[in-house]
C-alpha positions, 0 to 999 in steps of 0.5 A, a space after each residue: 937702289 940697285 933694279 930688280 928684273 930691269 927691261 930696257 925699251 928705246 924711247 927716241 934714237 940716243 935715249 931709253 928708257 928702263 921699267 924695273 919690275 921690282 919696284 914698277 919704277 921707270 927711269 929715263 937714260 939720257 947722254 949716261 944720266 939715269 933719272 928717275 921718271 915715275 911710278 907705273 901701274 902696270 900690276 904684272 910682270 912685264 917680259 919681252 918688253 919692245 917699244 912699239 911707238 913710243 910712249 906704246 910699248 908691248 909686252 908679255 904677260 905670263 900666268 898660270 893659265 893665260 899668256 898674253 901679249 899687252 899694247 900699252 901706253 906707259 906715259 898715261 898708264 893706259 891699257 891699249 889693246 892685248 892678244 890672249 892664249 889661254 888654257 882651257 883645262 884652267 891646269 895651269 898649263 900657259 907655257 904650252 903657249 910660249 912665244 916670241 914677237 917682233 914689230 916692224 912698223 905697223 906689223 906684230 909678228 908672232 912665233 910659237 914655240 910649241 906649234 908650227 905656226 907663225 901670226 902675223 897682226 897688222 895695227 892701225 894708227 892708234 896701236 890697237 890690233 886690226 887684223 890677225 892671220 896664221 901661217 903654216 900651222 895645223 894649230 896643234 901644240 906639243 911641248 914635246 917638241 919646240 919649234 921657234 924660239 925667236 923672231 926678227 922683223 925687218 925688211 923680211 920676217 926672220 924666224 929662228 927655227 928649232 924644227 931639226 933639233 932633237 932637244 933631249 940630246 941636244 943634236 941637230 941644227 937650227 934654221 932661219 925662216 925668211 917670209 914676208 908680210 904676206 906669209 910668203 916664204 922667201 928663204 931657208 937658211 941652213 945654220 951649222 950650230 943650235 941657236 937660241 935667240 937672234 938679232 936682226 942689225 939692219 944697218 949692217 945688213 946682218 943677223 946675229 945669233 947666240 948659242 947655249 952650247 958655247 960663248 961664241 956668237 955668230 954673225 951671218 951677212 945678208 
């Protein structure tokens, strides 16, 4: 019985819910209750799973040749809308396309890993894409070297940059990016470690970053 792949989403303020992509089984956790919720239809596998209004999720799509992002709603197992990155040559190269993304209202926001580019999306009231501008890009991609691996929505647009990390010999440090809805650059914090992923803790008025060099976690104040 135990999950296979699990992601978890927020469905209101004290409950969540869990679609397990091993048995495409959703589960309701309520006050440390697990129940079980129904089946999905979602044939893929399902990644960076966020709730964009509940019962709208977003998530990522991965095959060979195409990565995408897909609005759905998991309640009437309806497709609402996706957004596509797709490989040509059909030479299975997809993770030249990889991504981060985060939502903050009615704003999708999107980091590439392998491209200096950011993307701003805009939803109208039915979670459908309006609207989709790029930023600081020249629209190339190069697996040979990264440059956003995550990405934070919140007041600001935080990205987590990679673009003075020399990858093969693990050297350098990360910065975070601060622009707002306009692609306006705001900040550019300067971090003394290589980070990997990062959470934005508005309440606290904070960000909270990983690293793979170490078990330590870093906080920094707004």
């Amino acid at each position: 019985m135990e999950w296979m792949s699990p992601h978890v989403m927020a469905k209101g303020t004290n409950n969540f819910i869990v679609l397990d992509n091993g048995n495409k089984k959703i589960y309701s956790i309520e006050n440390n209750f697990i129940s079980f919720e129904k089946t999905s239809k979602i044939s893929d596998a399902v990644n960076d799973v966020k709730t964009i209004k509940y019962p709208i999720i977003g998530y990522v799509s991965i095959s060979p040749n195409k990565q995408s992002l897909i609005i759905y709603d998991i309640e009437k197992d309806l497709l609402i809308d996706s957004l596509s990155f797709v490989d040509e040559t059909n030479n299975g190269n997809a993770s030249l396309y990889d991504f981060a993304w985060s939502i903050k209202n009615e704003n999708i926001v999107i980091a590439h890993q392998y491209s200096d580019q950011f993307s701003i999306c805009s939803l109208d009231t039915n979670c459908k894409l309006t609207s989709i501008n790029e930023y600081q890009t020249n629209s190339n991609y190069s697996q040979d070297k990264m440059i956003y691996s995550d990405v934070a929505c919140g007041r600001y647009i935080y990205l987590l940059s990679q673009r003075n990390v020399d990858l093969e010999m693990f050297t350098g440090f990360s910065e975070i990016e601060i622009f707002d809805y306009k692609g306006v650059g705001i900040k550019k914090i300067t971090l003394d470690i290589i980070a990997d992923k990062m959470v934005l803790d508005e309440k606290r008025n904070r960000i909270i970053l990983s690293s793979e060099a170490d078990a330590a976690i870093k906080i920094i104040t707004l």
